[in-house]
C-alpha positions in Angstrom: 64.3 190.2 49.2 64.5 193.4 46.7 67.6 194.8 47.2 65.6 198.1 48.0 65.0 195.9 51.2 68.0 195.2 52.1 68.7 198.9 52.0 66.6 200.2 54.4 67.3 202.5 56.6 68.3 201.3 60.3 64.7 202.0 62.3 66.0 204.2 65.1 67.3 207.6 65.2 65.5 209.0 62.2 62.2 211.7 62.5 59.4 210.4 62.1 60.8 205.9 62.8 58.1 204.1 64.8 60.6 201.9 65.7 64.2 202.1 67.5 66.5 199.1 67.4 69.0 201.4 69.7 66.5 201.9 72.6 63.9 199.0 71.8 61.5 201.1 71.4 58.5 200.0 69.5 60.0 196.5 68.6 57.9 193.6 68.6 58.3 190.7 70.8 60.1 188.6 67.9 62.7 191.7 67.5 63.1 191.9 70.9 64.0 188.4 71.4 66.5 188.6 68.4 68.0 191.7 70.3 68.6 190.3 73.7 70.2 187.4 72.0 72.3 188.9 69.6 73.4 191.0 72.8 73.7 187.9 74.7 75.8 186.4 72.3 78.1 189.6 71.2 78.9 189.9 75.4 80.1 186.3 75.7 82.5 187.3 72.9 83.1 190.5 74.6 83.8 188.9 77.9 86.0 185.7 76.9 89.2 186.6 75.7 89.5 182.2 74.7 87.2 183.5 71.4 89.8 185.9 70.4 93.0 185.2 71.5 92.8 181.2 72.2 94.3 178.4 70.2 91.5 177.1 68.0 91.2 173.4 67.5 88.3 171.8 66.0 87.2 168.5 64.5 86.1 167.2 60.9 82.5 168.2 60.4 80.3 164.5 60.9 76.8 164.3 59.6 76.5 168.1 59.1 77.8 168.4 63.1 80.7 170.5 63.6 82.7 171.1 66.7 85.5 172.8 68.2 87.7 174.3 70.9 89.0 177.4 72.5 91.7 177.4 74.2 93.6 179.8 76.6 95.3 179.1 79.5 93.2 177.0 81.9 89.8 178.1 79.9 88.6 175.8 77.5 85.0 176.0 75.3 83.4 173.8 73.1 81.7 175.0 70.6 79.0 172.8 68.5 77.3 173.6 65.1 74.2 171.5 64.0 73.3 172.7 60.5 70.6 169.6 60.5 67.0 169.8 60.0 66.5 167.5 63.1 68.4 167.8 66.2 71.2 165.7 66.8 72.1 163.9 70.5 76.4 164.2 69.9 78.2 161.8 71.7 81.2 163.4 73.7 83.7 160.1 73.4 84.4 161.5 69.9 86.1 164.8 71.5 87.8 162.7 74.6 91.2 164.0 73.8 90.3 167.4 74.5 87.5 166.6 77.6 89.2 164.2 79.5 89.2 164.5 83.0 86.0 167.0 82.5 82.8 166.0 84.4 80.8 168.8 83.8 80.1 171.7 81.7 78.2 174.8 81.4 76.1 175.7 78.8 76.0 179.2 78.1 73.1 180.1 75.9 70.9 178.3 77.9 72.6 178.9 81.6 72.4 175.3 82.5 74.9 172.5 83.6 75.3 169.4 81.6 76.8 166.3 83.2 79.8 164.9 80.4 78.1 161.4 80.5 75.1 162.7 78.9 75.1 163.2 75.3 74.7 166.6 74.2 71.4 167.4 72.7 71.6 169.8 69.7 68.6 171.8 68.5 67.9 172.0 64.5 70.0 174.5 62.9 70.8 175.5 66.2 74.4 175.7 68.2 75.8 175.4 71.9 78.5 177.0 73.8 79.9 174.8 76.2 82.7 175.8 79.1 84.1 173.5 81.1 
């Protein structure tokens, strides 16, 4: 990008913007998406105090995976980073220490449960949010 591009104005708010990223007016359906899930995304933060005030303990990255845990008090979230150009099915005996006992979690981009037996499947360049 020019960095006159990077400068633009916010659309939104301004006479004259076709667009407003503040009321989603205008937006297309891609910058709609993006919206809902940066919104989705900034709420679980908002909402789990484990992301800003839990322990943090995490794992050596393996074959471009990374992993770790929030912590605080009886909430605990995994946390898993593929940066690979395939997706990747992770293998939860790796992180037993710290899912032991765990038969189930949540996963909360996607709103779904996912049984602990099952490896969990990682999109490309993609991450997961797990609570158990």
């Amino acid at each position: 990008n020019a960095d006159g591009e990077r400068r633009a104005d916010f659309p939104g708010g301004w006479p004259g913007d076709q667009k407003n990223a503040f009321t989603g007016k205008g937006l297309t359906e891609k910058e709609t998406e993006a919206q809902r899930f940066l919104k989705q995304l900034l709420n679980i933060r908002k909402y789990t105090p484990a992301f800003h005030k839990g322990k943090l303990i995490h794992f050596v990255p393996d074959k471009g995976v990374y992993v770790y845990f929030r912590i605080l008090d009886k909430e605990k979230y995994m946390i898993v980073l593929n940066k690979n150009p395939n997706a990747v099915d992770l293998d939860p005996t790796r992180y037993k220490e710290m899912i032991d006992g765990i038969t189930q979690f949540k996963d909360l981009i996607k709103d779904t449960s996912v049984e602990r037996a099952q490896a969990l499947h990682i999109e490309p360049k993609n991450f997961s949010i797990l609570k158990f």
